[in-house]
Each structure stands twice: as C-alpha cells, then as structure tokens.
PDB file as gemmi writes it, atoms N, CA and C in Angstrom:
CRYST1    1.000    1.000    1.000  90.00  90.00  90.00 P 1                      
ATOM      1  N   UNK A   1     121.338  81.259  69.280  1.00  0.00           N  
ATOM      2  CA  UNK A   1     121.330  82.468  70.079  1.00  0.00           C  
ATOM      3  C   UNK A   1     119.981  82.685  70.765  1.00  0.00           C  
ATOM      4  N   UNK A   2     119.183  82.345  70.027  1.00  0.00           N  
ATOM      5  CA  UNK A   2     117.454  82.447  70.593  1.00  0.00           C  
ATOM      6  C   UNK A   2     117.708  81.308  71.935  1.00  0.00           C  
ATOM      7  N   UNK A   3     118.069  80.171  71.805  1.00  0.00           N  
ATOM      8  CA  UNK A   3     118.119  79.247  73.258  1.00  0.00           C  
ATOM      9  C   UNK A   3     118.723  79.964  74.269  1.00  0.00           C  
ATOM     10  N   UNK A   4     119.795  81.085  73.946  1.00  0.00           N  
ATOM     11  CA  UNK A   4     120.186  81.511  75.267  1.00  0.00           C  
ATOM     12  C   UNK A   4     118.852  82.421  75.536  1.00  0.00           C  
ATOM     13  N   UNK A   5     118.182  83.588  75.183  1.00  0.00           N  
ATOM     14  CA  UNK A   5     117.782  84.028  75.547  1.00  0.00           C  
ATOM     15  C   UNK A   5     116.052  83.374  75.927  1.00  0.00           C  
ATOM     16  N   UNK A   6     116.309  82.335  75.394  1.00  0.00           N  
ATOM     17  CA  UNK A   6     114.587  81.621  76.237  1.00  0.00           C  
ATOM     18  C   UNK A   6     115.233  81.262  77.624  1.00  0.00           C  
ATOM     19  N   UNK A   7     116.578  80.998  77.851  1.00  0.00           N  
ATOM     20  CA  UNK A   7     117.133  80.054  78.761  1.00  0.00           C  
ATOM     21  C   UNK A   7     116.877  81.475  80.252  1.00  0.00           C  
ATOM     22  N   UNK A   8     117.653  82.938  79.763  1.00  0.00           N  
ATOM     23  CA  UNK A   8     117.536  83.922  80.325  1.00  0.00           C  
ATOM     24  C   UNK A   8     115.663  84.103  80.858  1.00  0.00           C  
ATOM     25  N   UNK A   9     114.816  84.225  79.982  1.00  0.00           N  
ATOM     26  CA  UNK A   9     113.408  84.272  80.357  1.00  0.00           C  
ATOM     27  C   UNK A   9     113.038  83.634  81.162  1.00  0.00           C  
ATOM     28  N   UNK A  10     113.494  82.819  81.315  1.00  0.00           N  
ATOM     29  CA  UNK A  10     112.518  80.876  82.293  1.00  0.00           C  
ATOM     30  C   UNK A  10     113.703  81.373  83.318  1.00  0.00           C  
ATOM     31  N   UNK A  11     114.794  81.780  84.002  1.00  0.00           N  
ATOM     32  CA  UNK A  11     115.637  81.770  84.686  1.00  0.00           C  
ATOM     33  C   UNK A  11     115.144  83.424  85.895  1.00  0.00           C  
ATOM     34  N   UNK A  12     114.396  84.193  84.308  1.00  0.00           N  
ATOM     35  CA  UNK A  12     113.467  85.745  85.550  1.00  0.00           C  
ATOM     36  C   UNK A  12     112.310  85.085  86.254  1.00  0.00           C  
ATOM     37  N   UNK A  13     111.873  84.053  85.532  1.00  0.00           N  
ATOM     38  CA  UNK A  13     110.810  83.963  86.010  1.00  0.00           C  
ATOM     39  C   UNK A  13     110.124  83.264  87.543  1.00  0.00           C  
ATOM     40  N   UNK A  14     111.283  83.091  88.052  1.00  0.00           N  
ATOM     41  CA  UNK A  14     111.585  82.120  89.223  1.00  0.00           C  
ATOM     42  C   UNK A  14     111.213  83.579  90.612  1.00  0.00           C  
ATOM     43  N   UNK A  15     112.164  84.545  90.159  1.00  0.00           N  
ATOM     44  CA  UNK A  15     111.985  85.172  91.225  1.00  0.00           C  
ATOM     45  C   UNK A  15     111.299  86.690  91.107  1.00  0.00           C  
ATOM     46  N   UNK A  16     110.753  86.197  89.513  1.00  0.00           N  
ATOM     47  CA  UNK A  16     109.344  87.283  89.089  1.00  0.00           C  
ATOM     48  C   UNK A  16     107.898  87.003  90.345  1.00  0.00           C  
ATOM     49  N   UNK A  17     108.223  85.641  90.201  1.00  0.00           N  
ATOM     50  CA  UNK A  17     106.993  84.916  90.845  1.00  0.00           C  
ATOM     51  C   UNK A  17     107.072  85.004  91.942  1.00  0.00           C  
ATOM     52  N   UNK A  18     108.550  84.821  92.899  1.00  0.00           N  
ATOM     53  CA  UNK A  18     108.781  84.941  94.305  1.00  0.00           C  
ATOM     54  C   UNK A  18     108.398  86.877  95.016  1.00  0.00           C  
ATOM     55  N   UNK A  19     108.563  87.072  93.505  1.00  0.00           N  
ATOM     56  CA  UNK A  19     108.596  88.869  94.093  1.00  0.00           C  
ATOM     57  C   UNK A  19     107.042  89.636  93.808  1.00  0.00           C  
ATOM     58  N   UNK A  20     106.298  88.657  93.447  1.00  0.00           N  
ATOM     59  CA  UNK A  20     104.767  89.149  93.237  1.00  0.00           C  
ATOM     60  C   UNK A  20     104.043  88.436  94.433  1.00  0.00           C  
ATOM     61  N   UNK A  21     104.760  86.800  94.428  1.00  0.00           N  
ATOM     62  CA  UNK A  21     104.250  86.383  95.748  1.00  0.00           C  
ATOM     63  C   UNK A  21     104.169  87.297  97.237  1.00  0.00           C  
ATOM     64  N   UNK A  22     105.855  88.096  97.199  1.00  0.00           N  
ATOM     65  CA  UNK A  22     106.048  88.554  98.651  1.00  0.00           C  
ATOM     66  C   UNK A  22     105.476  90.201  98.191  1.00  0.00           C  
ATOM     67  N   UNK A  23     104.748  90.531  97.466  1.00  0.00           N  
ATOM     68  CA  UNK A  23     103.984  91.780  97.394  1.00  0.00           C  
ATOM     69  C   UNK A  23     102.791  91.285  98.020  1.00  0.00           C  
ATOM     70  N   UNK A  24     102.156  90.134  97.878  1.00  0.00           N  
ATOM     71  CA  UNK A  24     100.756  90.172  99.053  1.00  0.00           C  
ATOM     72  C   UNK A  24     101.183  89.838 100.473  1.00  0.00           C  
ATOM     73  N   UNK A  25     102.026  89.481 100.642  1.00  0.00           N  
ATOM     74  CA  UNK A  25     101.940  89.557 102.207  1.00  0.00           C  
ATOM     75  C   UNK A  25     103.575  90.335 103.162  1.00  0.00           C  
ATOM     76  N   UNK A  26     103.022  90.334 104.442  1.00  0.00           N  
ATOM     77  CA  UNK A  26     104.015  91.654 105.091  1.00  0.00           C  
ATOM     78  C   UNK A  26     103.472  92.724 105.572  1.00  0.00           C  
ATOM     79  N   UNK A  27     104.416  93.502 105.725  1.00  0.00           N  
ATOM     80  CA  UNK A  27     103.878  94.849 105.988  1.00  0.00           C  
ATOM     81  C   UNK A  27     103.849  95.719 104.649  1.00  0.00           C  
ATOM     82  N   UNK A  28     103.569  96.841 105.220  1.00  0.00           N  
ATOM     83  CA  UNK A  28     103.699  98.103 103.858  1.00  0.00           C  
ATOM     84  C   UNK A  28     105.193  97.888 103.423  1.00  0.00           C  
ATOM     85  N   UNK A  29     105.850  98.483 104.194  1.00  0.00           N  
ATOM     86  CA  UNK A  29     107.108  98.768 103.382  1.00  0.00           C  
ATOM     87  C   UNK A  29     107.893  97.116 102.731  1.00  0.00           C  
ATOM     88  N   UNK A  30     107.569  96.044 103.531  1.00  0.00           N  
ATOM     89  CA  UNK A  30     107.743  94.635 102.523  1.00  0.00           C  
ATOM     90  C   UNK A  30     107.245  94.973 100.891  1.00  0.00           C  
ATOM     91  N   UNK A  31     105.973  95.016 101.389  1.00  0.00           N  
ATOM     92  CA  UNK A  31     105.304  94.846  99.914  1.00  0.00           C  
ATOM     93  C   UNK A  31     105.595  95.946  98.985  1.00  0.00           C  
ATOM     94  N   UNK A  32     105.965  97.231  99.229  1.00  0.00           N  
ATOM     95  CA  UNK A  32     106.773  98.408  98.261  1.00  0.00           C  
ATOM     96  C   UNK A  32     107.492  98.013  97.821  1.00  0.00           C  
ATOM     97  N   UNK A  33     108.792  97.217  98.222  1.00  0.00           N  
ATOM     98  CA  UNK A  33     109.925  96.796  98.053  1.00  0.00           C  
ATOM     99  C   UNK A  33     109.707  95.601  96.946  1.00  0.00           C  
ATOM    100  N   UNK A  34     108.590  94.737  97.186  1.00  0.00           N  
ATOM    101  CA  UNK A  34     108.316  93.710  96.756  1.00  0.00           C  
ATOM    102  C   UNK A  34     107.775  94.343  94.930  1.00  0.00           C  
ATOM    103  N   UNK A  35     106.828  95.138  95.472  1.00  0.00           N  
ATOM    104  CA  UNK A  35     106.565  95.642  93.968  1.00  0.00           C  
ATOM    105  C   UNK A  35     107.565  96.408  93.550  1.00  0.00           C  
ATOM    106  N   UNK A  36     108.034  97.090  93.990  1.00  0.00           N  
ATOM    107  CA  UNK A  36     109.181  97.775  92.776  1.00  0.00           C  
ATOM    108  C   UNK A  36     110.212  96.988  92.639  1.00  0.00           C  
ATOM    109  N   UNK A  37     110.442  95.464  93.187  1.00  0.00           N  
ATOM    110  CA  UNK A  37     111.408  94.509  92.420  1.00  0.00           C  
ATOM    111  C   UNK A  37     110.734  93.924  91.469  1.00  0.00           C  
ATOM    112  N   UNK A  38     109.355  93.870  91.597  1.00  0.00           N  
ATOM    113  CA  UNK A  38     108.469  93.172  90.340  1.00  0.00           C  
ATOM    114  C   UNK A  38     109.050  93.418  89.219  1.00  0.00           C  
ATOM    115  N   UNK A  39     108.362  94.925  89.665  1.00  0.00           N  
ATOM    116  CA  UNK A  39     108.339  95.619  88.099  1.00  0.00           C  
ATOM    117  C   UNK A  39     109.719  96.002  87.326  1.00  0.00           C  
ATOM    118  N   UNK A  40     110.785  95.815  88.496  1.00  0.00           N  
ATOM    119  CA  UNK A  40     112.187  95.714  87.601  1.00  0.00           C  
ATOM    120  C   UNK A  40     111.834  94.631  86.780  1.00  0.00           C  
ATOM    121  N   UNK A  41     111.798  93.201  87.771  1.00  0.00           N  
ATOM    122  CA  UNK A  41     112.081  92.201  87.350  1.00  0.00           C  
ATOM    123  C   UNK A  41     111.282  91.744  85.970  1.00  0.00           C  
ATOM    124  N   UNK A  42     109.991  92.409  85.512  1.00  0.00           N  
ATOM    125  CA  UNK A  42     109.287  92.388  84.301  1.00  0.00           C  
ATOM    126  C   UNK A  42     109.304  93.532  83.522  1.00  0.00           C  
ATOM    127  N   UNK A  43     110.194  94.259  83.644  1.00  0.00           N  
ATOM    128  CA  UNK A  43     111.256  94.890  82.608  1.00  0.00           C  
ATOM    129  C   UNK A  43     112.335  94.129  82.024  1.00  0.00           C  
ATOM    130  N   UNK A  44     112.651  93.644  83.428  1.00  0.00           N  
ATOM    131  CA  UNK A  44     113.763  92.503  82.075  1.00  0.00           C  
ATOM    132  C   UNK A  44     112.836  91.654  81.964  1.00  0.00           C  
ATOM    133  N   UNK A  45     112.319  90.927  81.779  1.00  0.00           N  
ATOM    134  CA  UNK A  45     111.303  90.033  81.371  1.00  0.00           C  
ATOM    135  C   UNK A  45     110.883  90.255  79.871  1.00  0.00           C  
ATOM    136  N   UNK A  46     110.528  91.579  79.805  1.00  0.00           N  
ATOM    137  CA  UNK A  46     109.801  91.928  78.678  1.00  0.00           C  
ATOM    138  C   UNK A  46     111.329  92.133  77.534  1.00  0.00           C  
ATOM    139  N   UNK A  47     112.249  92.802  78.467  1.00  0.00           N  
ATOM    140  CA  UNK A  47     112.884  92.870  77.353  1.00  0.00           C  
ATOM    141  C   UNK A  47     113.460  91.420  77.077  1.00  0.00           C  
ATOM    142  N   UNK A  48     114.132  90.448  77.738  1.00  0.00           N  
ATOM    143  CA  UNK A  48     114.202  88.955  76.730  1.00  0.00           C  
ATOM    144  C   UNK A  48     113.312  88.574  76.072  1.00  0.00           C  
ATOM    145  N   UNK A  49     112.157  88.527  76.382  1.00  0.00           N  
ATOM    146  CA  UNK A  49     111.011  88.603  75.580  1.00  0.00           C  
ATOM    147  C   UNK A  49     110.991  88.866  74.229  1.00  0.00           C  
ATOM    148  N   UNK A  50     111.939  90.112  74.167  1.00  0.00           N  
ATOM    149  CA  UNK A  50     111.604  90.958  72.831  1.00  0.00           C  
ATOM    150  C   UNK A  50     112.566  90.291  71.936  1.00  0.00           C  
ATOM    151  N   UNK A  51     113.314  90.070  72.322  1.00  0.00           N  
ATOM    152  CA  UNK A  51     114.505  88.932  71.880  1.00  0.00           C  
ATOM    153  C   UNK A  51     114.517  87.445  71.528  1.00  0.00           C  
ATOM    154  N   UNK A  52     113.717  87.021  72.215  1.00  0.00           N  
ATOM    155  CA  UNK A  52     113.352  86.179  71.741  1.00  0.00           C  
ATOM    156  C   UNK A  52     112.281  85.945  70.652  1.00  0.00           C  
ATOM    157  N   UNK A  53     111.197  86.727  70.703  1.00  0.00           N  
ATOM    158  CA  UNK A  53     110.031  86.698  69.835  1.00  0.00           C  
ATOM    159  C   UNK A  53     110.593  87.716  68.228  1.00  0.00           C  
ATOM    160  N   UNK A  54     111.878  88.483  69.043  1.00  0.00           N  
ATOM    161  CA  UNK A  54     112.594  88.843  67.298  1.00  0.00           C  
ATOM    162  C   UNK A  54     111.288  90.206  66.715  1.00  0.00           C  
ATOM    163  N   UNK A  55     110.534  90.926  67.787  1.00  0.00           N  
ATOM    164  CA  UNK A  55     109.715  92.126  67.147  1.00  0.00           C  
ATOM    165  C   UNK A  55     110.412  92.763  67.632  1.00  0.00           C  
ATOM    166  N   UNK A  56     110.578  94.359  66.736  1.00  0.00           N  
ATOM    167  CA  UNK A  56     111.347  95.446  67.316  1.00  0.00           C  
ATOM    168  C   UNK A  56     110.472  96.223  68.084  1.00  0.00           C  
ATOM    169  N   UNK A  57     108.999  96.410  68.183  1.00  0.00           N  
ATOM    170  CA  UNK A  57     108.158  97.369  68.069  1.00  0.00           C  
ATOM    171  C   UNK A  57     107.547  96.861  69.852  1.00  0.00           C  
ATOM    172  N   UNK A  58     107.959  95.472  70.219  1.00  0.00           N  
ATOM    173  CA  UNK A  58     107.899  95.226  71.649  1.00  0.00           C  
ATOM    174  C   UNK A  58     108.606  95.762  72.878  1.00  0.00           C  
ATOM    175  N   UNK A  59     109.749  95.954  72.090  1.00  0.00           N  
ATOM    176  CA  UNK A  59     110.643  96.881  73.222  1.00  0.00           C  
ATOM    177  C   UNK A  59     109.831  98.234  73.580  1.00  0.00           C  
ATOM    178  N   UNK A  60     109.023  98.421  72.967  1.00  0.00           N  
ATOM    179  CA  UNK A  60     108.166  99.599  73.643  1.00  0.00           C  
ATOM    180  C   UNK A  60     107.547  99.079  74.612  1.00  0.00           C  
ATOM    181  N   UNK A  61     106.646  98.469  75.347  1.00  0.00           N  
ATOM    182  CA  UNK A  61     106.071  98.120  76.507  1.00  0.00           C  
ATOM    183  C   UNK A  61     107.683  97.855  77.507  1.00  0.00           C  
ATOM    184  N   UNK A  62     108.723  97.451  77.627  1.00  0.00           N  
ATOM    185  CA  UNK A  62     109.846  97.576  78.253  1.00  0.00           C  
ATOM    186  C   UNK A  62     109.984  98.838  78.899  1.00  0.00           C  
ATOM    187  N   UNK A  63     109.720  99.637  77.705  1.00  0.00           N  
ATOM    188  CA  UNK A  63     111.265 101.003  77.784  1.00  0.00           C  
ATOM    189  C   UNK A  63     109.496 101.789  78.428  1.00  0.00           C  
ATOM    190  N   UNK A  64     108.371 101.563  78.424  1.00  0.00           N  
ATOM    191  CA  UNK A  64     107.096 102.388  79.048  1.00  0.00           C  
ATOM    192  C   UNK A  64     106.996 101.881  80.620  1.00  0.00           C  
ATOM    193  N   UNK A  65     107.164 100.682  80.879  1.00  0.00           N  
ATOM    194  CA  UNK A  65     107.272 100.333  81.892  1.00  0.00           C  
ATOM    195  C   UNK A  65     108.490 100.467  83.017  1.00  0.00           C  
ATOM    196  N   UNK A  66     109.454 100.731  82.162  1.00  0.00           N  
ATOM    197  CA  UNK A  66     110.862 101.336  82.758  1.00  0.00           C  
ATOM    198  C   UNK A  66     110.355 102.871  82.986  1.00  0.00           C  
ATOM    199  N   UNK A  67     109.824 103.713  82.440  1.00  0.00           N  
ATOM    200  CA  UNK A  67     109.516 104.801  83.024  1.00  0.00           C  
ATOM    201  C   UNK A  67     108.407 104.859  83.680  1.00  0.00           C  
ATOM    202  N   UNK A  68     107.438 103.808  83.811  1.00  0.00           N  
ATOM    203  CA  UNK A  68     106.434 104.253  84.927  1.00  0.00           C  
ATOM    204  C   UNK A  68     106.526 103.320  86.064  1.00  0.00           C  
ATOM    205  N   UNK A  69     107.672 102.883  86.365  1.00  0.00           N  
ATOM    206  CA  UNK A  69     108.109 101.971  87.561  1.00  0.00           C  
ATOM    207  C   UNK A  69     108.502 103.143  88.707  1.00  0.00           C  
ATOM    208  N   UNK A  70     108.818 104.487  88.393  1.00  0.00           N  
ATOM    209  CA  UNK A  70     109.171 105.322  90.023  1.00  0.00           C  
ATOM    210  C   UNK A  70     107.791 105.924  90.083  1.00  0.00           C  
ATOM    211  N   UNK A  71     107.096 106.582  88.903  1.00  0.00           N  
ATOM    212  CA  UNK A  71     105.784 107.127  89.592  1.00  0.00           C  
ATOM    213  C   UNK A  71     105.005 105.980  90.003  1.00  0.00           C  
ATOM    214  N   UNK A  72     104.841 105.327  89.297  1.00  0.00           N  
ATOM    215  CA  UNK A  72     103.446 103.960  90.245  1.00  0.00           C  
ATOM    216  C   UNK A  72     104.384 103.970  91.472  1.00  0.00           C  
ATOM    217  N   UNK A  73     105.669 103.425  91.823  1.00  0.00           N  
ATOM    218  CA  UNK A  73     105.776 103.035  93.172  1.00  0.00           C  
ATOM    219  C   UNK A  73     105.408 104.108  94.388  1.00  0.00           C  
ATOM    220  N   UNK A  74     106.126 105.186  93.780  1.00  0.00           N  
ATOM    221  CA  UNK A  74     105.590 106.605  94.516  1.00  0.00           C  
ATOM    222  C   UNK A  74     104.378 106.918  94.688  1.00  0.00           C  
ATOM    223  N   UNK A  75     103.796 106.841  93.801  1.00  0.00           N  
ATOM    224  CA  UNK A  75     101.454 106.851  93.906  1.00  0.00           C  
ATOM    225  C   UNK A  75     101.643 105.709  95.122  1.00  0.00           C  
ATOM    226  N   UNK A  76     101.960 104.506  95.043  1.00  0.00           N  
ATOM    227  CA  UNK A  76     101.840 103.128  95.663  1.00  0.00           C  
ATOM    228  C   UNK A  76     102.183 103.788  97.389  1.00  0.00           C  
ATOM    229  N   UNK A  77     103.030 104.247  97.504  1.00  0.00           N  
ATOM    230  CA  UNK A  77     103.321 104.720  98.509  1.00  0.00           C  
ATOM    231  C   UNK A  77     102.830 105.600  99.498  1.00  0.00           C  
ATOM    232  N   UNK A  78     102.671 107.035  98.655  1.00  0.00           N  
ATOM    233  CA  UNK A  78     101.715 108.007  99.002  1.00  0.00           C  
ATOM    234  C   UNK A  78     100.265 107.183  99.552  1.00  0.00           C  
ATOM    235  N   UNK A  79      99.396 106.049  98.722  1.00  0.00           N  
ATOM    236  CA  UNK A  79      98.449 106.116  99.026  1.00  0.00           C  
ATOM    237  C   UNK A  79      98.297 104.884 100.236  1.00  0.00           C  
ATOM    238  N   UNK A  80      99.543 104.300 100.335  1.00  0.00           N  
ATOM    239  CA  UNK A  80      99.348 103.767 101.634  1.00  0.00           C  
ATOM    240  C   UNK A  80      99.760 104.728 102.686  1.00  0.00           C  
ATOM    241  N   UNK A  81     100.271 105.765 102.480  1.00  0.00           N  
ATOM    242  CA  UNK A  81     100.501 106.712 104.088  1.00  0.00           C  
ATOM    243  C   UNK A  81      99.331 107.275 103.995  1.00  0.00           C  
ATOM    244  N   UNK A  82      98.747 107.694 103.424  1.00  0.00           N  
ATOM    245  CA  UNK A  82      97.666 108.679 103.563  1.00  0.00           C  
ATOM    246  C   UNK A  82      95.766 107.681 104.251  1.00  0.00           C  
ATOM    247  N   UNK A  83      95.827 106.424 103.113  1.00  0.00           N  
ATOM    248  CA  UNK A  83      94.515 105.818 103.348  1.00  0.00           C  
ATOM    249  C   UNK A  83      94.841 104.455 104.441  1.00  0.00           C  
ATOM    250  N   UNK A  84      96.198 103.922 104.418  1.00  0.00           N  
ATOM    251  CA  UNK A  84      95.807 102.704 105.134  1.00  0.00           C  
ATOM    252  C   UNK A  84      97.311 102.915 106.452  1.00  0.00           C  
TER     253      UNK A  84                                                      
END                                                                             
C-alpha cells in the first residue's frame, strides 16, 4: 500500500515543478495562477507524504497550508496592484 502512495508523490511532483517553474515567468495574473496551483499542488504533496512516511502529527503542515493558501494568494495579489 505504501508503493502506491510513493507512486502518487513522484507522479505530483512533475507538475509541482512545472507550476513553480511558470510562477517566475509571465505576467502578474500568469504567475497568481501559477502560485495558487503550487500551493494546491503541495498540499497534496504533503499530504501523500504523510502517508507514506506513516506520522500522524504531519498532516498538520497540510491541513496549515490548506488554510493559508487564500490569504497568501490574496496578500500576493493586493501587493502586486498596489506596488508593481
């Protein structure tokens, strides 16, 4: 059961990488888009993670990062209309 979920991890990580890549370049609203697929995409990350490594006490960085994925993008936002 652990092989499926390493198999799931190595399978986010393809377009974890494609979606941090397309956060540096573009315009503003590319790269918003780009980061708030990140940070989905390393929510699930973290949570196979947690599954695989078998700690219960990891699903906390998941379930913290699942709630600060709309305010960061929103700060992220605000401070590109306002400074750049």
């Amino acid at each position: 059961m652990i092989a499926a979920w390493t198999v799931a991890t190595l399978a986010l990580l393809a377009p974890f990488a494609l979606a941090v890549f397309a956060a540096g370049r573009g315009d503003a609203g590319h790269r918003l888009v780009a980061i708030a697929l990140a940070s989905s995409l390393a929510t699930f990350l973290f949570v196979t993670l947690d599954f695989v490594i078998d700690q219960a006490s990891s699903i906390d960085l998941a379930l913290a990062l699942a709630l600060l994925i709309l305010p960061g993008t929103l700060l992220f936002a605000l401070f590109e209309e306002r400074w750049l």
